[in-house]
C-alpha positions in Angstrom: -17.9 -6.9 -84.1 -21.4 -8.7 -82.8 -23.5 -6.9 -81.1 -25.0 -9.5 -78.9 -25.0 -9.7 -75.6 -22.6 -12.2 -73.8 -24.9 -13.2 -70.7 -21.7 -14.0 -68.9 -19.7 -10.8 -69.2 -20.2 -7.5 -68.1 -20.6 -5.8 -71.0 -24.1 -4.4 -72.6 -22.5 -6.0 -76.1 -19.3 -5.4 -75.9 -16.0 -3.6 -74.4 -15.6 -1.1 -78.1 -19.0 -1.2 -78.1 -20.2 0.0 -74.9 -17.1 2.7 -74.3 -17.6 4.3 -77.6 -21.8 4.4 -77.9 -22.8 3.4 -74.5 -20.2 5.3 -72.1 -19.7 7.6 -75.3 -16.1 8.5 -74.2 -16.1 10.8 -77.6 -17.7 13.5 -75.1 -14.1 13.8 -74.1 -13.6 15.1 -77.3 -15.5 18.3 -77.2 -13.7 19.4 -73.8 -11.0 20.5 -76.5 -10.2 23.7 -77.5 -12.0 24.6 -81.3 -15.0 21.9 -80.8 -17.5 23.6 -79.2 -16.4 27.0 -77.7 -19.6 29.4 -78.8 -23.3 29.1 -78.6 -23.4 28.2 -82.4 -21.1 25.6 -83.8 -20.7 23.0 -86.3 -20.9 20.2 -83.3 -24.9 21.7 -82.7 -25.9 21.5 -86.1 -24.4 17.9 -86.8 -25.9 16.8 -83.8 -29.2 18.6 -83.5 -30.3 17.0 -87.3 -28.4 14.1 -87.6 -28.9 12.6 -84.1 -30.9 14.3 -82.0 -33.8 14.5 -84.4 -33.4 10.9 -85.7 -33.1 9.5 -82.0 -36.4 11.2 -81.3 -38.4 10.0 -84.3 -36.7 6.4 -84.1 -39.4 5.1 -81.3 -42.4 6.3 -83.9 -40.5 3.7 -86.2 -40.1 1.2 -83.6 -43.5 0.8 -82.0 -45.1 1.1 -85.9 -42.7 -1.9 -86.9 -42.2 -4.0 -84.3 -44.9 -6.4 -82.1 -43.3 -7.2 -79.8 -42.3 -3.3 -78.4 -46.0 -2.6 -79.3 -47.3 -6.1 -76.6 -51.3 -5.5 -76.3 -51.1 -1.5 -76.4 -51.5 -0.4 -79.9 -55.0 0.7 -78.6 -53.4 2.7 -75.8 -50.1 3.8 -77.7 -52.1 5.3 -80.5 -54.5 7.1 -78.1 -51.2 8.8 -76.3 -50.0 9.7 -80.1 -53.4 11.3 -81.1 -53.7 13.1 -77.6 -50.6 14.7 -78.2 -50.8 15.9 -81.4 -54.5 17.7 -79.9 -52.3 19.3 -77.2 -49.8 20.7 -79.8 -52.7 21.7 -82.0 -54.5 23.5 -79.4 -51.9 25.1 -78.4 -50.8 26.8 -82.1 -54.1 27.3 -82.4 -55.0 29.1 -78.9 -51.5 31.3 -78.6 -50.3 31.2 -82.0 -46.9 29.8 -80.9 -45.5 27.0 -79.4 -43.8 28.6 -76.4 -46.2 27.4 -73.5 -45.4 23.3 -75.0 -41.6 24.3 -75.0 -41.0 24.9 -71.5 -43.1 21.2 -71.2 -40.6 20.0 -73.7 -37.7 21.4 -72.0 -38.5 20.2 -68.5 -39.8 16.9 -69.3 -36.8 15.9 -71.6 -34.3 16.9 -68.2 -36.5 14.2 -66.7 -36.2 11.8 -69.6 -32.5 12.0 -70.4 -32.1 11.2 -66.1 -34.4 8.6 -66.8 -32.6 7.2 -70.1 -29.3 7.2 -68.1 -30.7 5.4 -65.2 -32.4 2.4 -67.3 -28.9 1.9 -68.6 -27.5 1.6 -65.9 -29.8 -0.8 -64.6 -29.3 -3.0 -67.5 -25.4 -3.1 -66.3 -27.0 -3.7 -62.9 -29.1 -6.9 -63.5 -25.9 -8.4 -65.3 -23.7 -8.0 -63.0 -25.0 -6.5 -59.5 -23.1 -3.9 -57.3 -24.3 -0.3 -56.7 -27.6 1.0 -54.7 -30.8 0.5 -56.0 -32.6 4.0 -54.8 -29.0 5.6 -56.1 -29.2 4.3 -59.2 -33.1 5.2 -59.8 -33.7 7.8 -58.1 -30.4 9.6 -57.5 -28.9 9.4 -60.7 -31.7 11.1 -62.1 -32.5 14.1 -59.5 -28.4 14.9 -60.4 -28.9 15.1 -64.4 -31.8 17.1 -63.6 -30.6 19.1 -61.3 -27.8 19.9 -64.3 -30.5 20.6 -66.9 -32.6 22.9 -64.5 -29.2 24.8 -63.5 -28.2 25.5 -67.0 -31.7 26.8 -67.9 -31.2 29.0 -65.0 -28.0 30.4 -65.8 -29.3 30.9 -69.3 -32.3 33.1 -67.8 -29.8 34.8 -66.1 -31.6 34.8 -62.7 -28.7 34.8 -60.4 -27.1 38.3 -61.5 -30.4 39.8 -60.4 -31.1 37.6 -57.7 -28.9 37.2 -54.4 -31.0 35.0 -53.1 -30.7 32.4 -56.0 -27.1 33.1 -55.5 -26.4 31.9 -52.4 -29.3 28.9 -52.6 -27.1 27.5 -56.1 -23.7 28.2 -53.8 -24.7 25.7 -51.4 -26.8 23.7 -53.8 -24.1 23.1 -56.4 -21.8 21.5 -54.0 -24.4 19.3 -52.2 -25.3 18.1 -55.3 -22.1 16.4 -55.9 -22.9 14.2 -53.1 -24.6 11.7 -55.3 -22.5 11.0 -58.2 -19.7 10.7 -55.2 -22.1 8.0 -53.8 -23.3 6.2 -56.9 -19.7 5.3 -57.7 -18.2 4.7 -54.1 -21.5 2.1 -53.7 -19.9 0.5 -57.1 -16.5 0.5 -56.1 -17.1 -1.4 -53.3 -16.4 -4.8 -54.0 -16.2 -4.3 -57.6 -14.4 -7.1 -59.7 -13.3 -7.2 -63.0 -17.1 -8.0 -64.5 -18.0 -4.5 -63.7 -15.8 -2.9 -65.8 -18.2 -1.9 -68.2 -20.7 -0.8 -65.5 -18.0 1.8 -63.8 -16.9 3.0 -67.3 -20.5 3.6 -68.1 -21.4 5.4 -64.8 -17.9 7.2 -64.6 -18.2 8.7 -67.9 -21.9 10.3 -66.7 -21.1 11.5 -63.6 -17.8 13.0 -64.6 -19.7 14.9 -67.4 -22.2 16.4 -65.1 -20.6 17.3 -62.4 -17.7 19.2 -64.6 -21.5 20.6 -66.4 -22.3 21.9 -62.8 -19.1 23.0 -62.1 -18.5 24.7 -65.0 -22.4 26.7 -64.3 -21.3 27.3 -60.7 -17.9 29.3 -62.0 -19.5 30.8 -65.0 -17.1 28.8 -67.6 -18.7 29.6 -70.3 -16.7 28.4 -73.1 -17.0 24.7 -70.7 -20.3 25.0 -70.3 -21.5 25.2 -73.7 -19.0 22.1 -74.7 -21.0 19.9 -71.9 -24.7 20.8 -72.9 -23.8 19.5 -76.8 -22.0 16.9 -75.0 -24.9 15.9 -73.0 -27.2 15.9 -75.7 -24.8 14.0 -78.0 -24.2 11.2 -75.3 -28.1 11.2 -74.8 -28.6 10.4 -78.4 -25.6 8.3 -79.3 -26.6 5.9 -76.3 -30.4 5.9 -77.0 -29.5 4.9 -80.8 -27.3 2.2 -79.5 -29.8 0.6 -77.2 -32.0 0.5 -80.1 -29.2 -0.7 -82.4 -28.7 -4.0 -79.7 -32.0 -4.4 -79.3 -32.5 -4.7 -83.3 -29.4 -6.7 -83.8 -31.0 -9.1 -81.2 -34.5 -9.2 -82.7 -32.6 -10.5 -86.0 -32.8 -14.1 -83.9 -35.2 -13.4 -81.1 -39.2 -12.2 -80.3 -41.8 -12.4 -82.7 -41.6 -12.1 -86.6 -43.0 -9.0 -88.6 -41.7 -6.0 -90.5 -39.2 -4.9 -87.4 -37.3 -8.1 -87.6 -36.7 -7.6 -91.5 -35.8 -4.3 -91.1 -33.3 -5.5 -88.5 -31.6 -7.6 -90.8 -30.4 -4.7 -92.7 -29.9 -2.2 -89.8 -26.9 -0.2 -90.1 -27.8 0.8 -93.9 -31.2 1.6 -92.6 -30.0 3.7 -90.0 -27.7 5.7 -91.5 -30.2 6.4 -94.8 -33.0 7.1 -91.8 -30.8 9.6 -89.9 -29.3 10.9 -93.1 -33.1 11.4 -95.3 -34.5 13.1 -92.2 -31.7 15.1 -91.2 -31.5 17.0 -94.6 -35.2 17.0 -94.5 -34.9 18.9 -90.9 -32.4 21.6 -92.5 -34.7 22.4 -95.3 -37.7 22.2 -93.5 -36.8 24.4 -90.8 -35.1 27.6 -93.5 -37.6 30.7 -92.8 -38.0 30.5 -96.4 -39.2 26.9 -96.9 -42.9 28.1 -95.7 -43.0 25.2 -93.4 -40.9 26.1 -90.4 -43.7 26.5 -87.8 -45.6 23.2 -89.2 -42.1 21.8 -88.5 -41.2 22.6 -85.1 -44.9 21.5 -84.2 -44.3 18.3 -85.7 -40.7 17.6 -83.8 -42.8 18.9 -80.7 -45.2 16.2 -81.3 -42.4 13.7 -81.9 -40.6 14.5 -78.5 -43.9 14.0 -76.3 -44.2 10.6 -77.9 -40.6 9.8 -77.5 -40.7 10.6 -74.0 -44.3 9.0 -73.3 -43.5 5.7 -75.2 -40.0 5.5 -74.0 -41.8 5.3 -70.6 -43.7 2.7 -71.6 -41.8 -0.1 -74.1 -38.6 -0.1 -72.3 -39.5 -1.0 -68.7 -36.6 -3.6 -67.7 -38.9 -5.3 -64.9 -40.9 -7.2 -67.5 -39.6 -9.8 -68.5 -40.3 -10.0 -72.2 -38.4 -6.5 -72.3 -35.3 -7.9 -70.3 -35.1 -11.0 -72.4 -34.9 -8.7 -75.2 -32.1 -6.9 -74.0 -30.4 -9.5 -72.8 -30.0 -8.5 -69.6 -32.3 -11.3 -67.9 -29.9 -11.8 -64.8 
């Protein structure tokens, strides 16, 4: 199976490729009965070290290797790096903990994975059209956030003490709902066959988060914890993907350099990358290893970066980046 873009379907790379790592319609999966039915299961620590972690680390690799993600910023991108790691050493060193940067890391990764979904989408967009443009920017992230703020919520608890809350999240949950309803009536709408992979892609989000908000708004807890590992899984799988295309890609296009070497032998370095740091995750972060707080300051480092350079390498309106992609128009 290539994993090149066809510039004259509707498909990222390709249909297996884009429903199974893209769409990730494995999520399904954990809606089952056994997979992910307590707050502690096997599905949290597979995907907690060996995807979540790598996918986080993966853009420090990226923007070290590769030129082209890098353009005339190495100046600015190291500065954001360094600035970072002052703001997580300040704040060790001023509280002793890490708490304070965690609710950051929290709110600003709800933003992020809204973000991550909607750049996707607009990469199906500029192949093949259809949909609204504010929806699909600005919509489809105020919804994923709006899931990721509820769930924190209902974790605090707030609404049992709260009748206030209540009765805001009983209207609120519901009115919600109104834009995944419109981001995929907007694609129906004249869709054709070319935009298959678009409305598998955007089905398979919005069906996840509105059964996420659902499932908050009726207290399903059992459903509620399968959809928070499923979001973060989906998050992860897709943002390894995009990088995965976009190295496949670079074997034949962009500038030379260390990146395009290393994307000749991608899937081995991949799985040894996500496999090395995983294990070194689970033995860094035992009580007993002596290096569980330098740990978690270090992955707290590596999540503002991901989420500052994501920001900045991946914008589809340049044209360099777009070309890359393959998603041009």
């Amino acid at each position: 199976m290539t994993t090149h873009s066809q510039p004259r379907t509707g498909w990222i790379v390709s249909p297996a490729f884009d429903l199974f790592f893209l769409a990730n319609l494995g999520w399904l999966l954990l809606l089952l009965p056994g997979f992910a039915s307590r707050s502690d299961t096997a599905i949290d620590f597979w995907q907690i070290y060996f995807l979540t972690l790598p996918h986080r680390w993966i853009t420090l690799v990226l923007v070290a290797t590769d030129p082209d993600r890098r353009e005339a910023r190495t100046r600015t991108l190291a500065v954001v790096a360094a600035l970072f790691a002052v703001l997580v050493i300040g704040a060790f060193l001023g509280t002793g903990a890490f708490l304070c940067l965690a609710l950051v890391d929290f709110v600003w990764n709800a933003w992020h994975f809204g973000s991550q979904h909607a750049g996707v989408l607009r990469m199906y967009t500029r192949k093949v059209g259809g949909g609204s443009e504010f929806l699909e920017r600005w919509g489809l992230r105020a919804f994923v956030v709006y899931a990721a703020l509820r769930a924190a919520e209902w974790a605090a608890g707030w609404l049992e003490t709260d009748s206030a809350a209540r009765a805001f999240f009983a209207v609120s949950d519901f009115a919600i709902l109104t834009l995944p309803a419109a981001l995929l009536l907007t694609n129906v709408a004249g869709a054709s066959r070319a935009r298959a992979g678009k409305l598998a892609y955007l089905t398979s989000v919005c069906v996840l988060y509105t059964v996420f908000i659902l499932s908050l708004h009726f207290g399903w807890t059992g459903l509620i914890v399968a959809c928070a590992a499923a979001g973060s899984m989906f998050h992860a799988v897709e943002y390894l993907a995009v990088v995965t295309h976009y190295a496949r890609r670079r074997e034949s296009v962009g500038s030379p350099g260390r990146f395009r070497t290393l994307a000749r032998y991608w899937v081995l370095f991949l799985a040894t990358y996500a496999l090395v740091l995983g294990s070194t995750g689970v033995w860094l972060s035992r009580p007993d290893s002596g290096l569980a707080v330098l740990w978690q300051g270090l992955n707290l480092w590596a999540a503002f970066v991901h989420y500052a350079f994501d920001g900045m390498i991946w914008k589809l309106r340049r044209p360099d980046t777009a070309a890359a992609l393959g998603v041009s128009g």
